[in-house]
Each structure stands twice: as C-alpha cells, then as structure tokens.
C-alpha positions as a LaTeX table, in Angstrom:
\begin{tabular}{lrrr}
\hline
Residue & $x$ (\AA) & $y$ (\AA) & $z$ (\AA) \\
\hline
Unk1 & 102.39 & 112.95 & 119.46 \\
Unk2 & 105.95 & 113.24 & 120.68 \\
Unk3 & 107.72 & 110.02 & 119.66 \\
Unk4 & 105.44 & 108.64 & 117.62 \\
Unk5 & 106.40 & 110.41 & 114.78 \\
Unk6 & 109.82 & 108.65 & 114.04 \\
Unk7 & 107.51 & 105.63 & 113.55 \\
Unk8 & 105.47 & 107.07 & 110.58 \\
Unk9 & 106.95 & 108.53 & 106.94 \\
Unk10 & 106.95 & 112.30 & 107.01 \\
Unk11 & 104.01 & 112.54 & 105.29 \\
Unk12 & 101.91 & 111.40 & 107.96 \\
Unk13 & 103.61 & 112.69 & 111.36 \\
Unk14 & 101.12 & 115.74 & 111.65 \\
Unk15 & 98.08 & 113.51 & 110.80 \\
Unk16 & 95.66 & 112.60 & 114.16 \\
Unk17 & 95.65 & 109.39 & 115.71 \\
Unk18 & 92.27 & 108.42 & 113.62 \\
Unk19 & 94.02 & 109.41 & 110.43 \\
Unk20 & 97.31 & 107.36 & 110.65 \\
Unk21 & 95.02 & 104.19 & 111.66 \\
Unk22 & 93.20 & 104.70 & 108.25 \\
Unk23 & 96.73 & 105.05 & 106.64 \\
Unk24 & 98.37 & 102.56 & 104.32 \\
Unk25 & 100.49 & 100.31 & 106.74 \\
Unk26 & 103.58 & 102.15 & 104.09 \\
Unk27 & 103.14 & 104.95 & 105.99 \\
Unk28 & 104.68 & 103.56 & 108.58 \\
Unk29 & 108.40 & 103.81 & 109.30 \\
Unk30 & 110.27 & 101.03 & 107.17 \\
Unk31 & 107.76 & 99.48 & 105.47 \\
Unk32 & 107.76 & 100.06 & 102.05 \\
Unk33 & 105.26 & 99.65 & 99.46 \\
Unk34 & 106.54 & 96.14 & 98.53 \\
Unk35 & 106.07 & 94.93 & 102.24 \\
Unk36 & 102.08 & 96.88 & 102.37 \\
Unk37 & 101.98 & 94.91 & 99.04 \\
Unk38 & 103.14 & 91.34 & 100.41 \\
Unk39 & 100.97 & 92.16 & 103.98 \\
Unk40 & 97.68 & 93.28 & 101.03 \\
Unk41 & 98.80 & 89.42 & 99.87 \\
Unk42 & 98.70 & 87.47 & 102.48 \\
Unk43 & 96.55 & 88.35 & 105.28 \\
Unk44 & 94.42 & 91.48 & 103.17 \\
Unk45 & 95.86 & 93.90 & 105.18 \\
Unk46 & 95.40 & 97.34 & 103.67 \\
Unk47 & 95.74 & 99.95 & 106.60 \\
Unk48 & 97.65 & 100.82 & 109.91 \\
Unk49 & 94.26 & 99.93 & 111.80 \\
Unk50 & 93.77 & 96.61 & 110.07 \\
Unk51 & 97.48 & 95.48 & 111.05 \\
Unk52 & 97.23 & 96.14 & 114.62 \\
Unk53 & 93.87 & 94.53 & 114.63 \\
Unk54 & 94.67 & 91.39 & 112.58 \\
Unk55 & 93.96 & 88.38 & 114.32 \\
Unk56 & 96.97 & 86.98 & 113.29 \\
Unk57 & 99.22 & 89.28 & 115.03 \\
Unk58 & 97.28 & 89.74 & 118.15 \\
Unk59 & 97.48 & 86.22 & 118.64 \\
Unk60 & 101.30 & 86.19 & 117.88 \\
Unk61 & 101.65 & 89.22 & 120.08 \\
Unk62 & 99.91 & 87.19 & 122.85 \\
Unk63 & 102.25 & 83.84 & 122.44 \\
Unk64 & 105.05 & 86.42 & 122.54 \\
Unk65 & 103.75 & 88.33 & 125.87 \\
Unk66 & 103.24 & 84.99 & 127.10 \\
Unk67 & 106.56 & 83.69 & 126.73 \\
Unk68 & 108.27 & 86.17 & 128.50 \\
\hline
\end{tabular}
C-alpha cells in the first residue's frame, strides 16, 4: 500500500483496500472521533467509503478541479 498508510491510524494500515473503505472515516489520519461525529451529523457519513462517495464532496471536488 506504500504511502497510503501515513493517511490511516495505525490500526488500520495493514487492513485491504475493501476494509479501510468500510472503516470509520476516524480511521483516517487526523480525523478524530469528534470530526467522524460532526461528518455522522451533518451529511450521515459513517465510513471511509461513504465520504469519498458523498455527493456533497464529489460535487465540491468537481467545482474545485474545475477551477483550476
């Protein structure tokens, strides 16, 4: 997984691809279980998968692209 493990808590760096996207998104590198909670809040966002599939921030991510 080379460099994908300094995104991810310790806990999950040996986990497969499938696994992390089924993760909490606190299993990711700096978000802590306050942010998973606010992200759980606001858009029901639960898991790694559901972030990077979240309308929401595709559609940001697009404007973004765009803009460049």
């Amino acid at each position: 997984m080379g460099d994908i493990k300094d995104k991810l808590d310790k806990a999950y760096e040996d986990k497969s691809f499938s696994e992390i996207a089924d993760a909490p998104v606190a299993a990711l590198q700096g978000v802590s279980e306050d942010d998973a909670q606010k992200l759980k809040d606001a858009f029901n966002v639960k898991t790694i998968r559901e972030l990077g599939t979240n309308k929401y921030f595709l559609w940001a991510q697009a404007f973004a692209k765009l803009a460049e």
